[in-house]
N, C-alpha and C positions, 0 to 999 in steps of 0.2 A: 598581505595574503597569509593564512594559517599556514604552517608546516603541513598538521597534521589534519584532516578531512573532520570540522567537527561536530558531524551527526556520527552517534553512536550506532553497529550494526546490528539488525535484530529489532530495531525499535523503530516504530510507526509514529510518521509527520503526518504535518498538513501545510500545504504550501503553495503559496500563488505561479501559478507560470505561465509561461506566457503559452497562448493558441499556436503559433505558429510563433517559431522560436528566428525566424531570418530576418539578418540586417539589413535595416532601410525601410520594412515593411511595418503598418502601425499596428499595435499589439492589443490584442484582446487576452486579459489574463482570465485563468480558471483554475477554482481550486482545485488541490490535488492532493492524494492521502495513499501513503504508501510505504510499508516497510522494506527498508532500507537492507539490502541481502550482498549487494558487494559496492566496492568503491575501487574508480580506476586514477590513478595519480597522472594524468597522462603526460607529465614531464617526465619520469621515468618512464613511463611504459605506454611512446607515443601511439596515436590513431595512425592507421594504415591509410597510406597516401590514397587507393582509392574509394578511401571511406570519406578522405574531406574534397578530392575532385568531386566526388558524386554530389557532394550539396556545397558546392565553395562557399555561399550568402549564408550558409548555418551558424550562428551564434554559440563560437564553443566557446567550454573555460577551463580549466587545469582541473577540476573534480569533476568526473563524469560515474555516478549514482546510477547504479540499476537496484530495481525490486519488486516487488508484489505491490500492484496499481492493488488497493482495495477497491476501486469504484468498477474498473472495468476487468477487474478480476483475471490479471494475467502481468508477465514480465513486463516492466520500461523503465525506459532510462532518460535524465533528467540531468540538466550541466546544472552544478551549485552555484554557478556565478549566475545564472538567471531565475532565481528561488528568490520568493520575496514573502515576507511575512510567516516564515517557519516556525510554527507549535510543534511540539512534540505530544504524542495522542498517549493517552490510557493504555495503560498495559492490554487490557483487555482486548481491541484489537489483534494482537495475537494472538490470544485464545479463541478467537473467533475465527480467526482465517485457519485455525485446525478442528472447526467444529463443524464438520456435512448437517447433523443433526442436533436439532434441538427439540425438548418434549417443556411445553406452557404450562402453567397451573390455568385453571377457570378464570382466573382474573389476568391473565396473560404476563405473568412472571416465569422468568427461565427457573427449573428444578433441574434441568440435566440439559448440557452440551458433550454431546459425544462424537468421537472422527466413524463411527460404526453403527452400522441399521441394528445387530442383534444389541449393543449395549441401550442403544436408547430404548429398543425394546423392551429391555429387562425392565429400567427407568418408569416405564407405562405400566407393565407389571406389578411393580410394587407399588406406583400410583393411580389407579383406575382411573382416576379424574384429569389427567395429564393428557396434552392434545401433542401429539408427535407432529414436527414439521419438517422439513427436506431443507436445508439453507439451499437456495438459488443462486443469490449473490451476499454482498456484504450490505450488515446493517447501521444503520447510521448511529442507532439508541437503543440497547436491548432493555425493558425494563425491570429492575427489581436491584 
């Protein structure tokens, strides 16, 4: 077992885990994509006794990983000993989970990722031809 937890934090996987993460039960794994925002060593700094009565059959491991789910677009946490098949993604991912806004060329390439409605604005300004979009959720392939 590593000393040290060895996903870097700040930077966006992709990684098998399991559907339901309890012992005994058979396992449907699904991808999962997520930048990595803190890490708990929980040999120094154990789970709270009624965190593991509450699910005794839970499958923990000494690294427990929380961060920005890109798919379902909000905080979770994730044990490393049950990650299988870990890439590490494109920088770019991060830049996108700080982009609300994005403005298209005609041919649907990104010209402007902006965290702000007046800046992408300006963006459409200077490009008449630029299609302004709202990010909803996170995208899997931005083109250009």
């Amino acid at each position: 077992m590593p000393r040290t937890f060895p996903l870097r934090l700040g930077c966006a996987y992709s990684f098998q885990y399991p559907r339901y993460n309890y012992i005994g039960l058979p396992v449907r794994q699904e991808l999962r994509r997520v930048i990595v925002e803190s890490v708990r060593d929980t040999r120094c700094e154990p789970l709270q006794g009624s965190t593991v009565t509450q699910n005794p059959l839970l499958k923990r491991g000494r690294w427990l990983m929380t961060g920005l789910d890109l798919d379902r677009d909000g905080p979770r946490s994730f044990y490393f000993d049950s990650m299988s098949e870990i890439q590490r993604l494109p920088d770019e991912g991060a830049t996108l989970r700080e982009a609300k806004y994005l403005v298209l060329s005609s041919v649907g390439r990104v010209v402007c990722q902006a965290p702000r409605l007046h800046e992408a604005m300006d963006a459409v300004l200077k490009r008449p031809t630029g299609i302004l979009c709202k990010v909803l959720g996170m995208i899997d392939h931005v083109p250009g």
